[in-house]
ZATORSE-940286 format. One record per residue (C-alpha): residue in one letter; x, y, z. Coordinates in pm, whole numbers, padded with zeros to 5 digits, always signed. Layout:
! ZATORSE-940286
aXYZ/...
This chain:
! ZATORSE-940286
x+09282+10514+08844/x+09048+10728+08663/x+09131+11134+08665/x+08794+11218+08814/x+08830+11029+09131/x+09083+11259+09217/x+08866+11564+09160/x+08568+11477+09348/x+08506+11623+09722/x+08616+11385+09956/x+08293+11309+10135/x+08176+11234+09765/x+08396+11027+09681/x+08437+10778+10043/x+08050+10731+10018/x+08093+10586+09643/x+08341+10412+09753/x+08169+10257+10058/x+07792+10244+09913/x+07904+10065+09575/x+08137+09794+09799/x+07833+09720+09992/x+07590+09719+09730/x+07780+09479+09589/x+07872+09278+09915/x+07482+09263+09963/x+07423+09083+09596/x+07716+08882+09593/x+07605+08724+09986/x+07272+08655+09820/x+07340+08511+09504/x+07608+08289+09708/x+07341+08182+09875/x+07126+08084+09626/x+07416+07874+09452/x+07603+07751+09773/x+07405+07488+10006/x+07464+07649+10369/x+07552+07315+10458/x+07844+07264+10229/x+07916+07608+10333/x+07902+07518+10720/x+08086+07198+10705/x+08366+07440+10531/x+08363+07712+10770/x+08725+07631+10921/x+08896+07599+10583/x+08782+07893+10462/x+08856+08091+10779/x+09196+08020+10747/x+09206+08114+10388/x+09010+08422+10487/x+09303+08516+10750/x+09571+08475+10517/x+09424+08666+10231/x+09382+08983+10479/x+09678+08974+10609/x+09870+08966+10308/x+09628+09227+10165/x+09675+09444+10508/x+10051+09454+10479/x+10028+09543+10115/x+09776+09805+10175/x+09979+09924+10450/x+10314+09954+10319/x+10125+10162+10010/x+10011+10413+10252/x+10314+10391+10405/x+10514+10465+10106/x+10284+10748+09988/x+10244+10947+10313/x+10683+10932+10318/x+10595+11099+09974/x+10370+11382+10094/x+10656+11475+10369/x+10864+11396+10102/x+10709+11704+09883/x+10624+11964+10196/x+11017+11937+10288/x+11040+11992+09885/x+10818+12334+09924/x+10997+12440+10246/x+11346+12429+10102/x+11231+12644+09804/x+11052+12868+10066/x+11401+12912+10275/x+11620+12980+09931/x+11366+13222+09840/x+11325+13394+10180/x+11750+13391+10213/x+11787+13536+09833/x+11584+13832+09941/x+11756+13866+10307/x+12098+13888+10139/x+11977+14109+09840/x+11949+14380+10076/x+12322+14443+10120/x+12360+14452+09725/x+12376+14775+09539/x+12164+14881+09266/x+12039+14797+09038/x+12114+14466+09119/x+11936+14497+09433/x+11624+14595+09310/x+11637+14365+09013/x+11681+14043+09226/x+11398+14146+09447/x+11220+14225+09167/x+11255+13837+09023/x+11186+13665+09366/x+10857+13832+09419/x+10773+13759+09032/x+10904+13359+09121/x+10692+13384+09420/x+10371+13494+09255/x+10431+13222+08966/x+10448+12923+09212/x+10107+13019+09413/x+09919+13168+09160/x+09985+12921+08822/x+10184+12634+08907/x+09965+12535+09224/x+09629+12549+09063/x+09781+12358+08759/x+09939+12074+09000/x+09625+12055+09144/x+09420+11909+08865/x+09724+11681+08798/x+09867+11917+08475/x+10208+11927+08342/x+10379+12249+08500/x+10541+12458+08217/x+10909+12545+08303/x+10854+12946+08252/x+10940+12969+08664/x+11300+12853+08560/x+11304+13220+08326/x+11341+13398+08733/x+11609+13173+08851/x+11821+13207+08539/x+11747+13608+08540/x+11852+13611+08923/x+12173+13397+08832/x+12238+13637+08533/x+12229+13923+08722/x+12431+13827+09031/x+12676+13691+08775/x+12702+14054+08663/x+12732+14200+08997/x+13122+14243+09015/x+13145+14379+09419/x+13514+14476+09513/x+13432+14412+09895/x+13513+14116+10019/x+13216+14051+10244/x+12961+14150+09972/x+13194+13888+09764/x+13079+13626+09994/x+12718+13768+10014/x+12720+13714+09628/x+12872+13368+09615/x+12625+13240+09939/x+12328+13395+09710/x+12459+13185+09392/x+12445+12883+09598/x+12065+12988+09719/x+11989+13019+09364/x+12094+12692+09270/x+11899+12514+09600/x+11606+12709+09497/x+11647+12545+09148/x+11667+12163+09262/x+11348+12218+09526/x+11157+12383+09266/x+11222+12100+09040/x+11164+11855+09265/x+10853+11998+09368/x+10740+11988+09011/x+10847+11628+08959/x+10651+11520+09230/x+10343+11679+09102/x+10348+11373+08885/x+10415+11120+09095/x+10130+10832+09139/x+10124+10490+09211/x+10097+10270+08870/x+09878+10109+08716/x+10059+09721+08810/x+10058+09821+09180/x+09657+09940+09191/x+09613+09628+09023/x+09721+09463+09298/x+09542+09626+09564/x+09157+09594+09375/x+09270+09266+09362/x+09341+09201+09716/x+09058+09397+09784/x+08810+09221+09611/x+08952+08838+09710/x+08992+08955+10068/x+08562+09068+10139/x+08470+08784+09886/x+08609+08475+10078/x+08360+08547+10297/x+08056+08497+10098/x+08132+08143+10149/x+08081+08160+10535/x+07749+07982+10641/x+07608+08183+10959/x+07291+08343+11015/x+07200+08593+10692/x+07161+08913+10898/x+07460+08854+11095/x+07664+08729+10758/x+07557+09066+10583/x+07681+09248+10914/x+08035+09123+10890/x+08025+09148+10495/x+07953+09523+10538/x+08223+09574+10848/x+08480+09404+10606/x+08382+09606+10275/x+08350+09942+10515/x+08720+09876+10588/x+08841+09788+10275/x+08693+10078+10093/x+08811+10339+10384/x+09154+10202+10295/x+09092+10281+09877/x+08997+10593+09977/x+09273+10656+10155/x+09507+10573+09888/x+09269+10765+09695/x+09394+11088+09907/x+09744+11023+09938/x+09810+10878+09555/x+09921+11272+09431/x+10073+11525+09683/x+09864+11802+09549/x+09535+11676+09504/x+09337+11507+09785/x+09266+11561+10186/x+09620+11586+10264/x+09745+11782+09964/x+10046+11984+09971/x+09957+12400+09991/x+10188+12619+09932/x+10195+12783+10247/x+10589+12835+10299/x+10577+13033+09954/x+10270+13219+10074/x+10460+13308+10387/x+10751+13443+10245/x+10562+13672+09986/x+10314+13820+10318/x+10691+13900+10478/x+10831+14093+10157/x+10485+14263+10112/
């Protein structure tokens, strides 16, 4: 799909949507009509009913299993953001046992990792831009130092090996959180569904019925169909659209160490 749709404010974008798939439901009843005798068309009308039901409910399942797939994807990238959230939360809860200047240093690199993710990553995932990997520079500093931090306790030697592991879960979410800032369904698989789309509200431009009452289905058919491009529309990137991931958790958890 083209970049723009993704940009444009959701009202915006379900009433082009809707208004060009019945602007062009409108032309393509009438010039059907024109070429088509309705009683052809008529004689017909059982035939192509039963195509009609097979092409939507092929398209339906499709349509639905998209949506399906992408919404497991949006939960798929908020548990993503709350497991980075948690490491980042526990790497400061267990820094406060450590001595300095290691204690001050780590803290130091969380709230600098913190302020990264909301204030440059998000805005740059949200116009569906490649995240640079500068957040990594934290996590390796934070590793660095607690690799330094030599305690001869043996419960701050467990506070420092629980914080390595933290360091390393904070790695893997953050990196999957990235990695999903890219994810989108392809190019085949859109394909398919303006495809469907399109065969499933043309069949019935080959119904004969009354004109008024064939436009009204038309439109109730195309309304439907575009609400459903729209809302693949919304879902297609986690960070763009209605139901686009915020960053909330890491919001959170910066307020709490303010």
């Amino acid at each position: 799909m083209l970049n723009y749709l993704y940009c444009l404010n959701d009202l915006i974008l379900f009433s082009l949507i809707s208004f060009s798939c019945l602007g062009l439901c409108v032309i393509g009843v009438f010039i059907t009509k024109s070429i088509i005798p309705f009683s052809l068309r008529h004689s017909e009308n059982p035939v192509i009913g039963n195509v009609s039901s097979l092409i939507a409910l092929i398209y339906g399942v499709l349509a639905g299993l998209t949506a399906l797939y992408l919404i497991n994807n949006i939960s798929y990238t908020n548990d993503a953001v709350q497991r980075e959230a948690n490491a980042t939360a526990n790497l400061y809860r267990d820094s406060t046992i450590l001595q300095n200047p290691y204690k001050t240093q780590i803290q130091n690199e969380i709230k600098k990792y913190l302020n990264e993710a909301i204030s440059i990553e998000w805005p740059t995932m949200k116009i569906g831009a490649i995240v640079n990997q500068h957040g990594n520079t934290y996590i390796d500093t934070m590793h660095s130092i607690l690799n330094q931090y030599n305690p001869t306790q043996e419960n701050l030697l467990f506070n420092k090996h629980d914080m390595l592991d933290e360091v390393k879960t904070l790695y893997n979410a953050r990196q999957l959180r990235i990695a999903m800032s890219t994810s989108e369904l392809s190019s085949e698989i859109w394909v398919v569904i303006l495809l469907g789309t399109i065969l499933t509200i043309s069949i019935n431009f080959l119904f004969a019925m009354n004109y008024y009452l064939h436009l009204l289905t038309i439109g109730a058919a195309s309304l439907m169909a575009s609400s459903m491009i729209f809302l693949l529309i919304t879902l297609d990137r986690p960070y763009q659209g209605e139901f686009a991931v915020l960053p909330t958790p890491l919001e959170a958890v910066l307020q709490t160490i303010k």
